[in-house]
C-alpha positions as CSV (number, residue, x, y, z in Angstrom):
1,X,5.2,-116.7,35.5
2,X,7.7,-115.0,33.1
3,X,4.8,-114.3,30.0
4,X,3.1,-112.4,32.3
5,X,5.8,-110.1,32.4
6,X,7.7,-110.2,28.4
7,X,7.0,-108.0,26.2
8,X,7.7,-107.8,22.5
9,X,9.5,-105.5,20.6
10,X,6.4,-103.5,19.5
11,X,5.5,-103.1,23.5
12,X,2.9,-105.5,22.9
13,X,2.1,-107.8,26.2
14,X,2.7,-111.5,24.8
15,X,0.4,-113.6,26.8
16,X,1.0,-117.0,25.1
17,X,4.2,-117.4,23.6
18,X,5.4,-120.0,21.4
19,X,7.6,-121.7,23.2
20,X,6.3,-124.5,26.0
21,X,6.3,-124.5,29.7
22,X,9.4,-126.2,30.1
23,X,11.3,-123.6,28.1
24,X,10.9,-120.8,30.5
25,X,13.3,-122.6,32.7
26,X,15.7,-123.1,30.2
27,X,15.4,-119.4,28.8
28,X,15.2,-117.3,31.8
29,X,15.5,-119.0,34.7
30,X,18.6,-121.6,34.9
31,X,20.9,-118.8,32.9
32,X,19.6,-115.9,35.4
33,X,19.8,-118.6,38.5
34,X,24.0,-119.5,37.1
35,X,24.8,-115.9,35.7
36,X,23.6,-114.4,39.8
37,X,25.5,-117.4,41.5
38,X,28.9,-116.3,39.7
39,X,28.6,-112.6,40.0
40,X,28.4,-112.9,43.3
41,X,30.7,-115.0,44.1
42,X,32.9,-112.6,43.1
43,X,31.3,-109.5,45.1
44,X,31.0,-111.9,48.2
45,X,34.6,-113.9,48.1
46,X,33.8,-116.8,46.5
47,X,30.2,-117.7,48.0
48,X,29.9,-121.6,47.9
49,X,26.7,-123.8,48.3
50,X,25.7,-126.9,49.5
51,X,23.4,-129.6,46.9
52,X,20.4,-128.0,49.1
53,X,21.5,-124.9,48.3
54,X,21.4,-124.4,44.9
55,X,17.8,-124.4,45.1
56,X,18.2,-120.9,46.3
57,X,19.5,-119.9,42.6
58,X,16.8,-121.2,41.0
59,X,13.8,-120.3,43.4
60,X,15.0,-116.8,43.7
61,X,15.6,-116.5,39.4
62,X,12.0,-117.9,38.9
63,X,10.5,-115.5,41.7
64,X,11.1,-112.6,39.5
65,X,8.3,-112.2,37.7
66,X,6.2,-112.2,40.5
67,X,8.2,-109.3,42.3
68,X,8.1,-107.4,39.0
69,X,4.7,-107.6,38.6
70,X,4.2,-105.6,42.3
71,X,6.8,-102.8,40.8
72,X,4.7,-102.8,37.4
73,X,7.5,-103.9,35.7
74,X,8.6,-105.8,32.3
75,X,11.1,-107.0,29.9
76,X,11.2,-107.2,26.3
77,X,14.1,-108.5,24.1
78,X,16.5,-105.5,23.1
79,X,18.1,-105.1,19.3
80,X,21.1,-102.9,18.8
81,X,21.7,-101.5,22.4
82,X,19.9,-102.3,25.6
83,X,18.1,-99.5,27.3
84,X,18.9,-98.6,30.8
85,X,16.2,-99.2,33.2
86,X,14.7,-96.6,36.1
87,X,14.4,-98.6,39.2
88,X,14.7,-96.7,42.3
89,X,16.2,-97.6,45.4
90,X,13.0,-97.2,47.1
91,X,11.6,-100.3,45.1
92,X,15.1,-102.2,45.4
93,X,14.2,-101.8,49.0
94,X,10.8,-103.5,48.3
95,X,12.2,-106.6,46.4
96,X,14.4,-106.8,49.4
97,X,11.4,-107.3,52.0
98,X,9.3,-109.2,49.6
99,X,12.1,-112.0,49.9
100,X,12.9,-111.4,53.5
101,X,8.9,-112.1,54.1
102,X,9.1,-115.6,52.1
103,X,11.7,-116.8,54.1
104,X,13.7,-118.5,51.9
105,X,17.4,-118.4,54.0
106,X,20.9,-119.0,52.2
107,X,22.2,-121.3,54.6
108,X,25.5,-120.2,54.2
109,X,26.5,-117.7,56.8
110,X,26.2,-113.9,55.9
111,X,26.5,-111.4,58.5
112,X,24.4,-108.2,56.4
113,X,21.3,-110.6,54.7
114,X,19.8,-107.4,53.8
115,X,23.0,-106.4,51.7
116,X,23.0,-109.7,50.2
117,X,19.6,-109.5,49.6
118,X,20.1,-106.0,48.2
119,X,22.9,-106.8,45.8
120,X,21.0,-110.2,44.8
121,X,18.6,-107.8,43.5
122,X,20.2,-105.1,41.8
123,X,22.1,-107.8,39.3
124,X,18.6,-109.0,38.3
125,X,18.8,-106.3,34.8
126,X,22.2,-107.4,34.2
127,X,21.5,-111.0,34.5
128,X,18.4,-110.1,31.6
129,X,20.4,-107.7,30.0
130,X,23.2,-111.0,29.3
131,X,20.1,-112.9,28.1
132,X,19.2,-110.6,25.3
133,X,16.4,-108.7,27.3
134,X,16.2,-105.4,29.0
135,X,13.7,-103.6,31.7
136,X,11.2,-101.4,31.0
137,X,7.9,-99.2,32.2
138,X,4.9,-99.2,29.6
139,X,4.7,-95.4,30.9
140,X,7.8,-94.7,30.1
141,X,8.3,-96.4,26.4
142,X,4.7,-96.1,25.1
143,X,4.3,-93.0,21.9
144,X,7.9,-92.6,22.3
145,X,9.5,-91.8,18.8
146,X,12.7,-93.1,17.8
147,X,12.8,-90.2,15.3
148,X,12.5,-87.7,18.1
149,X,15.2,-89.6,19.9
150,X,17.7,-89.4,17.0
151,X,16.8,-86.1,17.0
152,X,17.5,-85.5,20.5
153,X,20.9,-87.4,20.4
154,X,22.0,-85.0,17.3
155,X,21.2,-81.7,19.1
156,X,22.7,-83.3,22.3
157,X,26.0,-84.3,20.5
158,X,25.8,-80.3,18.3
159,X,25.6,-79.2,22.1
160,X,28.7,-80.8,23.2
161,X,30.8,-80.6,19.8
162,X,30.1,-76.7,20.6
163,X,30.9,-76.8,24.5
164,X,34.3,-78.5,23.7
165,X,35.5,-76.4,20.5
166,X,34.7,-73.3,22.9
167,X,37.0,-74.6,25.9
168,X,39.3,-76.4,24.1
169,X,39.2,-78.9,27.0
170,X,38.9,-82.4,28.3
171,X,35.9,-83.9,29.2
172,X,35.8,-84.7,33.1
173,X,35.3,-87.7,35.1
174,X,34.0,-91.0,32.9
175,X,35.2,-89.7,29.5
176,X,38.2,-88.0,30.3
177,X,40.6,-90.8,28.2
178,X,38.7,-90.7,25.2
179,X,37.1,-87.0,25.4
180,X,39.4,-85.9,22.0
181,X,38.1,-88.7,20.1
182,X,34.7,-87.8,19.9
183,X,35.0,-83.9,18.4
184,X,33.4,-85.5,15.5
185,X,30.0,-85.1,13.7
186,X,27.4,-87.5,15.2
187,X,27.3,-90.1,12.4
188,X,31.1,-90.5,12.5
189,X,30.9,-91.4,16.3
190,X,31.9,-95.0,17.1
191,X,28.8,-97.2,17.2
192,X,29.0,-97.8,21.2
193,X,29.2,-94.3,21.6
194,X,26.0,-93.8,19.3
195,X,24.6,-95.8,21.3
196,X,25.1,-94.4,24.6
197,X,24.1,-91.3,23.8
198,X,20.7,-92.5,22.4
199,X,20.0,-94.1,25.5
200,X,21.0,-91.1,27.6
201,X,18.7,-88.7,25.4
202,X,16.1,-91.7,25.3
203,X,15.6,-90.7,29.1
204,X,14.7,-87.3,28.7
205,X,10.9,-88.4,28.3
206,X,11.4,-90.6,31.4
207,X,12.5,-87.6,33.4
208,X,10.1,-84.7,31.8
209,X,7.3,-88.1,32.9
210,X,8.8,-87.4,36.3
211,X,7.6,-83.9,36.7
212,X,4.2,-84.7,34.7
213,X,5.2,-83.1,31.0
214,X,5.4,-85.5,27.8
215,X,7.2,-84.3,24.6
216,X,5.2,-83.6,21.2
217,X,6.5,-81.2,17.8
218,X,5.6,-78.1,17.4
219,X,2.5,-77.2,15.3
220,X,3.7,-75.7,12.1
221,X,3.2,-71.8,12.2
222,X,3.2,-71.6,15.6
223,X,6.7,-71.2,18.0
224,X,7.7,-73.9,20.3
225,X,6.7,-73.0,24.2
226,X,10.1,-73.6,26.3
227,X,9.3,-75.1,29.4
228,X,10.4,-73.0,32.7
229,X,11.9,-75.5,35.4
230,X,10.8,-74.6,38.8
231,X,13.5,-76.1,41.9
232,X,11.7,-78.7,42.7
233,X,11.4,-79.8,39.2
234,X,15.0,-79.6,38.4
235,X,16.0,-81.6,41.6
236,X,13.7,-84.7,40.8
237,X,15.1,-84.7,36.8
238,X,18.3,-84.6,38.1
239,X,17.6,-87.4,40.9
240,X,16.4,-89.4,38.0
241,X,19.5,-88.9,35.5
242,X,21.5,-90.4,38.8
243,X,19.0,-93.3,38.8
244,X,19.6,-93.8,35.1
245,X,23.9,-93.2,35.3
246,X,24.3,-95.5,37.8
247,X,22.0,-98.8,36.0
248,X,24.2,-97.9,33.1
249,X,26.9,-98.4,35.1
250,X,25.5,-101.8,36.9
251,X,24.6,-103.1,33.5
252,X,28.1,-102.8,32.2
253,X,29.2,-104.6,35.3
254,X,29.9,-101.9,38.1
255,X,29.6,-102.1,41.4
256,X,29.8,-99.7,44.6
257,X,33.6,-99.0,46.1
258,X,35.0,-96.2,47.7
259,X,37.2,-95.3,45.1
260,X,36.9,-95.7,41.5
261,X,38.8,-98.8,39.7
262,X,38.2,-99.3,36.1
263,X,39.8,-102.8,36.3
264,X,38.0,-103.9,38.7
265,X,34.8,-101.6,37.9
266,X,34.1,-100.0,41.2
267,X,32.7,-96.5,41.4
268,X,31.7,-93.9,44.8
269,X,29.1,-92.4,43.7
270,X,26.8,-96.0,43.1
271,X,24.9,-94.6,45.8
272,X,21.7,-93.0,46.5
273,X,21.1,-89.5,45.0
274,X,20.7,-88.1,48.5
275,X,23.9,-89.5,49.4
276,X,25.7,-87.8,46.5
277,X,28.6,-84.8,47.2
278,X,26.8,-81.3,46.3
279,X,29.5,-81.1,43.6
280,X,28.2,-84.3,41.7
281,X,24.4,-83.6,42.1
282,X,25.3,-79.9,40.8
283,X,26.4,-82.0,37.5
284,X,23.3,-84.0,37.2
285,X,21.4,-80.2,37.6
286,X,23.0,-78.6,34.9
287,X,22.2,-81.9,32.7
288,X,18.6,-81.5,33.5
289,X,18.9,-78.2,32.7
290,X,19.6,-78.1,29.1
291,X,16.4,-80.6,28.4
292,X,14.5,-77.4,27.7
293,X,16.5,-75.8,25.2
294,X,17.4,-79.5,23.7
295,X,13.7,-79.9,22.7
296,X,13.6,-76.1,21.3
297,X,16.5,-76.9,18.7
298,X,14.6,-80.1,17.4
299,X,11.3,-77.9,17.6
300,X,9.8,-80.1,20.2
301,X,7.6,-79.0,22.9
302,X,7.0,-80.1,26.4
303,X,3.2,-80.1,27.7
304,X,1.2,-80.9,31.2
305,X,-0.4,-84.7,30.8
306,X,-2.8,-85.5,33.4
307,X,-1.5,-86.8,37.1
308,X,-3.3,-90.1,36.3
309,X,-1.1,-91.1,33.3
310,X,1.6,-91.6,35.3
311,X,0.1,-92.8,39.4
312,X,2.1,-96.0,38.1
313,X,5.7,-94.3,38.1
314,X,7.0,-94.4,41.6
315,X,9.8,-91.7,40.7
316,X,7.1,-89.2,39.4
317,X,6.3,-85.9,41.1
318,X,2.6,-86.3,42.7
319,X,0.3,-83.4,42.4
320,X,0.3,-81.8,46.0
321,X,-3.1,-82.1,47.8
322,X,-4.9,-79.8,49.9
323,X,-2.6,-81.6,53.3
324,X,0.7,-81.3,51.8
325,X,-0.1,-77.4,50.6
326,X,-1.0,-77.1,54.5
327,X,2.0,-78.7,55.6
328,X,4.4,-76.8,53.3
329,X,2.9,-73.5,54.6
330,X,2.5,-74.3,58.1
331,X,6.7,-74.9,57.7
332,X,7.3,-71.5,56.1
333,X,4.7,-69.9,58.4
334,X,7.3,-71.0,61.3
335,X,10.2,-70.4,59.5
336,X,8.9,-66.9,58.8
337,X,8.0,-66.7,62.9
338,X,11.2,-67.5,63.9
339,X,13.1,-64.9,61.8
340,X,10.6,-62.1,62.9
341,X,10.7,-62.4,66.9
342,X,13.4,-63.5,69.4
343,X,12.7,-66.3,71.6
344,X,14.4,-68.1,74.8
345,X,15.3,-71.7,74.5
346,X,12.6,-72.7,76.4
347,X,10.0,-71.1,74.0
348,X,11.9,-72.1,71.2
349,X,11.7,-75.8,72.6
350,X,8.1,-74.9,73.3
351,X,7.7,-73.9,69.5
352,X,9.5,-76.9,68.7
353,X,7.6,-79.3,70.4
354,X,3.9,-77.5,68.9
355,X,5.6,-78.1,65.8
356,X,5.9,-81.3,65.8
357,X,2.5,-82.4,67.0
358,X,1.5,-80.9,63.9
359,X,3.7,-82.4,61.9
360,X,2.9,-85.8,62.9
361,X,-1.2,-85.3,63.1
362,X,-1.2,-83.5,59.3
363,X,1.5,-86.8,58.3
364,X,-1.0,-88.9,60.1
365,X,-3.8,-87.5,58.1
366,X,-1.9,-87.8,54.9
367,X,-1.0,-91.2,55.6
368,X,-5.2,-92.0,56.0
369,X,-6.0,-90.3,52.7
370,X,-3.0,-92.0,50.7
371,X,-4.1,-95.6,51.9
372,X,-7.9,-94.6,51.1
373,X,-6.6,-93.5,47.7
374,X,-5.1,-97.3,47.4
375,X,-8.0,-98.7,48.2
376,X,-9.4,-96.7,45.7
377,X,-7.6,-97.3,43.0
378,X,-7.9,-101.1,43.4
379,X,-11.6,-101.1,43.1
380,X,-11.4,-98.6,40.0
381,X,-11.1,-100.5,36.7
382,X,-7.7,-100.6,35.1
383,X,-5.6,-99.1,32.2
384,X,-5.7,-102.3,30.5
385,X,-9.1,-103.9,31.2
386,X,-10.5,-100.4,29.7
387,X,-8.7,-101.2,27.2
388,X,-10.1,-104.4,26.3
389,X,-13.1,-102.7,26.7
390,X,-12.5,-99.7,24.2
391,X,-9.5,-99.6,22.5
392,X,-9.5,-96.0,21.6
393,X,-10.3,-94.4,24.9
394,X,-9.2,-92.3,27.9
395,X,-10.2,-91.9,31.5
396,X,-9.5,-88.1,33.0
397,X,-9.8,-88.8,37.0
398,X,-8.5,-86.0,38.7
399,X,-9.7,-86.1,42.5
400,X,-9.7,-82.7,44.3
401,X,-8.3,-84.4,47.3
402,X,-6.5,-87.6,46.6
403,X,-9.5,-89.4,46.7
404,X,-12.5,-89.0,45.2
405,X,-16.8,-89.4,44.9
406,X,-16.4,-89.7,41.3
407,X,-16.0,-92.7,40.1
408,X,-16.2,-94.8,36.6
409,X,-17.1,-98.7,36.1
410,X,-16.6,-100.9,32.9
411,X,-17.6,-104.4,32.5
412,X,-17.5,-106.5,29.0
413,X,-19.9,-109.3,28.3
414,X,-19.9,-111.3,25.3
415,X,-21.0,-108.1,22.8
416,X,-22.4,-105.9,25.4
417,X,-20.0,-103.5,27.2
418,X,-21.3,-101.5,30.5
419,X,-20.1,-98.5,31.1
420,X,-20.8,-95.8,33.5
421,X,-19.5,-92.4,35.2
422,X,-20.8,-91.2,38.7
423,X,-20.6,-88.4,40.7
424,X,-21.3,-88.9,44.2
425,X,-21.9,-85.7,46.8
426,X,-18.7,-84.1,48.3
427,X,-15.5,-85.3,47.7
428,X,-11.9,-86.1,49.4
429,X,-12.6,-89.4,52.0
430,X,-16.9,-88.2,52.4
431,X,-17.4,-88.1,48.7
432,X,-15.1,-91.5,48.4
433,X,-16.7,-93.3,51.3
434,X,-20.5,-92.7,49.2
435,X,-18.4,-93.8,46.3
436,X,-17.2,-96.8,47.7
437,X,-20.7,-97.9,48.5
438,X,-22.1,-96.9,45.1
439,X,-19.3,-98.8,43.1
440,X,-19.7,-102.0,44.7
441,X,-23.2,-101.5,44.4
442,X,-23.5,-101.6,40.6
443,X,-20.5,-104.1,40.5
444,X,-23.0,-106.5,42.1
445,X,-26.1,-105.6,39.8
446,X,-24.5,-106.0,36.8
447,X,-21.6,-109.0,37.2
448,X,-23.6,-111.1,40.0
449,X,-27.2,-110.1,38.7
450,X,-26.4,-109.8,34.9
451,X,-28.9,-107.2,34.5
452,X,-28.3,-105.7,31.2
453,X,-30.9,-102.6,30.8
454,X,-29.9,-99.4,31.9
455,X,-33.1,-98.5,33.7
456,X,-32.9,-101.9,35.7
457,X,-29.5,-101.2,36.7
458,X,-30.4,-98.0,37.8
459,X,-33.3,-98.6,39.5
460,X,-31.7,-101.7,41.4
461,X,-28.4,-99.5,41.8
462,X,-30.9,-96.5,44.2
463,X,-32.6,-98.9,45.7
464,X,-29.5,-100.9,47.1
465,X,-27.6,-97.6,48.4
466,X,-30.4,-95.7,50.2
467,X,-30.9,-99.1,51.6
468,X,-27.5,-99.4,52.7
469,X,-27.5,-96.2,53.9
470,X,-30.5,-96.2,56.1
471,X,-32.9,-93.8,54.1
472,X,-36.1,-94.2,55.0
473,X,-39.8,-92.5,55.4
474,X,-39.1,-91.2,59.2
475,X,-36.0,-88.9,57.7
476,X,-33.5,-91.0,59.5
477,X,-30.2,-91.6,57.5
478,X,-27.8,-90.0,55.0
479,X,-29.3,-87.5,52.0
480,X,-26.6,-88.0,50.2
481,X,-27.0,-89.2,46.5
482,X,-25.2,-89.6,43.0
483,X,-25.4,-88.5,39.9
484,X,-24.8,-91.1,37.2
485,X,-24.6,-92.3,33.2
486,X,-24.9,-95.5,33.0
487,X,-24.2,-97.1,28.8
488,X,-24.6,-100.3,27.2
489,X,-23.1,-100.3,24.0
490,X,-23.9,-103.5,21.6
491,X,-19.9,-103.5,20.0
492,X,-21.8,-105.8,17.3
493,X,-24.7,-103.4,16.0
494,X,-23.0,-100.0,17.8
495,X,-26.4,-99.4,19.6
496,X,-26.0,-97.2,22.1
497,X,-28.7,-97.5,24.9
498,X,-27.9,-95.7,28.3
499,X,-30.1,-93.7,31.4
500,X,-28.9,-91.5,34.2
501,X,-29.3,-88.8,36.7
502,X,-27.3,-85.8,35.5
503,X,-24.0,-85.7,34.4
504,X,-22.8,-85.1,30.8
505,X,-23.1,-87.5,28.0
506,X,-21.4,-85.4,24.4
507,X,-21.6,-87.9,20.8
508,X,-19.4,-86.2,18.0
509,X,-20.9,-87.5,14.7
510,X,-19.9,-86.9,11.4
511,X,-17.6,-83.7,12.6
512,X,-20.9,-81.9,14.5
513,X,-21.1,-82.7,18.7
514,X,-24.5,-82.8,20.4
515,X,-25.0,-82.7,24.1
516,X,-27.4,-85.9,25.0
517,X,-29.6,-85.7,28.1
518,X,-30.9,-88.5,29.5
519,X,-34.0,-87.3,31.2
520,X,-35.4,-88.8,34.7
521,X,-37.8,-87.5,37.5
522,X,-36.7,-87.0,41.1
523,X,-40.3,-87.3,43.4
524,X,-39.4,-85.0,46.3
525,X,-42.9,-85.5,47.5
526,X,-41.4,-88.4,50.0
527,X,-38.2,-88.5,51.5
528,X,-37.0,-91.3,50.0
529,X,-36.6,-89.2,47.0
530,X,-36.8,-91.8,43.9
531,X,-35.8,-91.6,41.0
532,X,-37.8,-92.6,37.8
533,X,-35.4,-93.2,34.5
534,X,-36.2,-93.2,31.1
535,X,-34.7,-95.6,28.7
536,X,-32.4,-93.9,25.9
537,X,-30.7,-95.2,22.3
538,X,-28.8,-93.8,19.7
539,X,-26.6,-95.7,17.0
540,X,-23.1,-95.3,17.0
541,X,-21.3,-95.3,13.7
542,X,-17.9,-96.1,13.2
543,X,-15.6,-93.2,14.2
544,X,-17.7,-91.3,16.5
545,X,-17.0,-90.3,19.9
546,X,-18.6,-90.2,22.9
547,X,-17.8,-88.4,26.0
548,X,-19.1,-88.7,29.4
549,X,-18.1,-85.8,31.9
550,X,-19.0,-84.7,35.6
551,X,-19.8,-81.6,36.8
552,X,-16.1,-80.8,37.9
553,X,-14.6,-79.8,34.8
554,X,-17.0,-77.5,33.3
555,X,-17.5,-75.9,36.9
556,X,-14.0,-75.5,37.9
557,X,-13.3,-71.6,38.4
558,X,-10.5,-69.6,36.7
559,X,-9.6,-67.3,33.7
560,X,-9.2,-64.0,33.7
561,X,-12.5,-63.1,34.8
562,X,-12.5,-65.8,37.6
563,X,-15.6,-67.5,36.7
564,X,-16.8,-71.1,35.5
565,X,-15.7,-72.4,32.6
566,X,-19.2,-74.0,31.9
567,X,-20.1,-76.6,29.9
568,X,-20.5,-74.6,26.2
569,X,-16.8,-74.1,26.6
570,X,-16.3,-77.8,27.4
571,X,-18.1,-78.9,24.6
572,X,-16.9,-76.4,22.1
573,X,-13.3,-77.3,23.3
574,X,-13.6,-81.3,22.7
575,X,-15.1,-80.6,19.3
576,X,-12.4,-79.0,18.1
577,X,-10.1,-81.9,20.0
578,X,-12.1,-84.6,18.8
579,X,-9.7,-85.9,15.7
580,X,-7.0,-86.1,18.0
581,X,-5.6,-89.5,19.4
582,X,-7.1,-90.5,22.4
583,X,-4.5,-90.6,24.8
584,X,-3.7,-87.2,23.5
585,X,-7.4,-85.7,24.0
586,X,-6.6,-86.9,27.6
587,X,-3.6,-84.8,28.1
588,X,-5.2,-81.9,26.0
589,X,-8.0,-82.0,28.5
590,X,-5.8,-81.7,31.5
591,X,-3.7,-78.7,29.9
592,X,-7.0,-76.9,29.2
593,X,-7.8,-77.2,33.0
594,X,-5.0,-76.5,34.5
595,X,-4.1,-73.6,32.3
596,X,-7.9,-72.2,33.2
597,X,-7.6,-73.0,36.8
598,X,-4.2,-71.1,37.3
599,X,-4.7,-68.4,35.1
600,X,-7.0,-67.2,38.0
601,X,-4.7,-68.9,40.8
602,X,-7.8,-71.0,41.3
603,X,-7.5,-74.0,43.8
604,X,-9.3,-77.0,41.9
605,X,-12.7,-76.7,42.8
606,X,-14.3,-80.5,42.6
607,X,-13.4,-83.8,41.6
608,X,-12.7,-84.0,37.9
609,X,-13.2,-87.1,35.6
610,X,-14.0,-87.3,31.7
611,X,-14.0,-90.4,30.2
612,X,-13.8,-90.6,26.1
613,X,-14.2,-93.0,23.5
614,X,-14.2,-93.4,19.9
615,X,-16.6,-96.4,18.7
């Protein structure tokens, strides 16, 4: 349904709009449905249809939403200009399948379907683009600053002003017509051009997002830090300023041929980055590549967020995991082999062949640990639903091998809101399996038992999972455990009443922090080891913060004396953090880490997660 998917212009989701039912057909649907019919008859020699036909149109026009919603996608109405949109050809592939699966067939004969299929889709932002709206990510357009944009677009246009009074030449390729008529300061440029290059510097975000770095100004007193691009870094920013050229270029109505028309509005290079000549993706590199020194003119700086801000952006670089560092080395390890000795073809097949096993049984692991991670992620609460839990909060999940035995749960009740963070023993697919069982767990307590009290959950919560994992007097079964804060916070009175096993619950109040234990009694005199809890409160006031933390963080090795960072350090470091917005504390909290962590060239030691909010 389209209101699932419309945004407004403040990027606000708008659930019920005002006009009825029967509008949506006659807003989106029949113009998207006519405006797809005509552009392709063009691109496929006058396509015609049959009175069953035309049904196609209008069940493929009023299937969008749906397929958007899978890609994590929306629209929004546009003013002045409308932004280009970052859909890779990875997810034009998906759309594709999606409507080869439901089977709806044009009956009139096409030899390629799938090229039908794939041009059907790629119109779809021009037909909402003619409509008034344009595409977008939340990731990508949320805390952007149209003043930093500006900003951008100046420095970008001072950049080329200087470029072209040095050579004294034309512009290449797309601008090579009008190239003299734009030596001109930025607010004298004509209004189209304005635009474009807002749009184009409105991207740099997108693609720092793509290699995990967001854009913020520069304390005063201190000097901006200029962000040093590493290879791999450069190559995906300049695979997503291809992305974003060529949906400019669909938008404005141009289509793949093998030589470039402007009449007709064909182009060559409408194809896949990989695909491009060296000489074209060296342009996009050398784009890329001013980004850094862009954002030191404007006094801008470019800082690590944290992996999790961005798991929805299919474009973004994923941190690399304990089975992609082995696969990368096991590569070079051969490479190096092969420079070092001299081998016969049938050893070098030999070599080949061992290779290749490997290859395909690390893949095959890797392939195991990514869908556990999916499952994962579908049982963990979302962005929003936290959200509407706690406006002003974060989550900090950072797993230590894809997946993780930490794991977080929120549920809202009329004025009660349940909250809890767990730490489950090991990690990677062990430490998720336990946290699997122990997630599902509470999820039953509290939303199919509607047991409110912390202690009851608890006690409930132990007793299912050492039932469901066999523990019992004779020894048999698993030892392994959690550690857990579970909260129930009254959002009408602000009374705070939680209980646990370990972890880390922190309460900032009135500028000071205080480290909260909840205190409980493990009775190792049996083996069933249970746990007796003790019933906590405090009362929240308005503006104070509470953090919940696992062990990960403040036990993660680094620094220069390679040692823990411990949890004084944690707590000293989120006081002075505290005043900071939310979102930003999260991305704080994962530069602190990180800078800790490879200060001593520190793998990550154990699951990370830090959850904060601010009553």
């Amino acid at each position: 349904m389209w209101s699932k998917i419309i945004y407004n212009t403040d990027n606000h989701s708008i659930q019920s709009p005002p006009a009825g039912i029967k509008n949506y057909r006659k807003i989106f649907t029949d113009p998207i449905a006519e405006g797809l019919y005509q552009d392709m008859q063009l691109i496929w020699n006058h396509i015609t249809y049959t009175k069953s036909e035309k049904s196609f149109w209008y069940d493929f026009a009023s299937g969008i939403p749906e397929k958007f919603g899978v890609l994590n996608l929306f629209i929004r109405p546009f003013g002045d200009f409308c932004r280009t949109c970052i859909i890779t050809d990875e997810e034009i592939d998906v759309l594709v399948q999606m409507d080869l699966e439901q089977k709806k067939i044009f009956q009139t004969k096409i030899k390629d379907e799938k090229r039908f299929r794939r041009e059907l889709n790629y119109l779809i932002p021009l037909q909402l683009k003619k409509i008034g709206y344009e595409v977008l990510r939340r990731e990508e357009i949320i805390e952007i600053d149209m003043l930093m944009i500006r900003k951008l677009a100046r420095a970008d246009h001072a950049k080329y002003l200087h470029e072209m009074r040095t050579r004294k030449a034309r512009l290449e390729n797309d601008q090579e017509d009008t190239a003299n008529l734009y030596i001109t300061d930025f607010n004298s440029l004509p209004l189209e051009i304005q635009y474009s290059n807002i749009d184009n510097t409105f991207h740099i975000p997108t693609k720092l997002l793509s290699i995990g770095y967001k854009i913020r100004p520069v304390k005063k007193g201190f000097n901006p830090v200029t962000l040093s691009l590493n290879g791999e870094e450069i190559e995906t920013m300049a695979k997503v300023e291809h992305i974003r050229w060529s949906w400019e270029k669909r938008l404005n109505g141009w289509r793949y041929g093998k030589e470039r028309d402007n009449i007709k509005k064909t182009h060559p290079s409408l194809i896949p980055y990989e695909e491009l000549d060296e000489s074209e993706k060296v342009k996009d590199r050398q784009l890329v590549k001013l980004i850094p020194s862009l954002l030191h003119d404007i006094s801008y700086e470019a800082y690590p967020i944290s992996p999790s801000r961005i798991n929805k952006i299919s474009y973004a670089i994923k941190p690399q995991s304990i089975i992609q560092r082995l696969l990368s080395e096991t590569r070079k390890l051969n490479d190096e082999i092969s420079k070092l000795i001299v081998t016969t073809p049938e050893i070098n097949e030999r070599i080949i062949s061992i290779n290749s096993k490997i290859e395909e049984t690390i893949n095959e692991v890797q392939g195991s640990y990514t869908y556990a991670r999916h499952i994962q992620e579908i049982f963990l609460p979302e962005d929003i639903y936290i959200r509407e839990c706690f406006p002003e909060s974060f989550v900090l999940f950072k797993p230590k091998n894809i997946v993780s035995g930490d794991f977080y749960f929120f549920s809202k009740r009329n004025d009660l809101v349940i909250f809890a963070l767990a730490d489950c023993t090991g990690h990677g697919i062990p430490g998720a399996l336990i946290s699997t069982i122990g997630y599902g767990n509470l999820d039953m307590v509290v939303n199919v038992n509607k047991i409110n009290d912390p202690v009851k959950i608890l006690r409930h919560l132990y007793t299912y999972v050492h039932r469901f994992m066999r523990r019992n007097m004779e020894g048999h079964g698993l030892q392994d455990d959690m550690e857990i804060t579970l909260c129930v916070l009254n959002t009408t009175t602000n009374l705070l009443t939680f209980s646990g096993s370990g972890n880390i619950i922190y309460h900032v109040t009135e500028g000071e922090i205080f480290e909260i234990k909840s205190e409980y009694y493990k009775d190792d005199s049996n083996l069933k080891q249970e746990y007796t809890f003790s019933l906590n409160t405090t009362q929240m006031k308005a503006g104070d913060t509470l953090y919940l933390c696992s062990d990960g963080f403040p036990d993660q090795m680094g620094g220069k004396d390679h040692r823990r960072y411990q949890k004084k350090k944690l707590m000293n470091f989120l006081h002075q953090i505290h005043k900071s917005p939310m979102a930003e504390q999260n991305d704080l909290l994962y530069e602190e880490i990180e800078k800790w962590r490879e200060e001593a060239d520190e793998d990550q030691t154990d699951d990370i997660s830090v959850i904060g909010i601010r009553i």
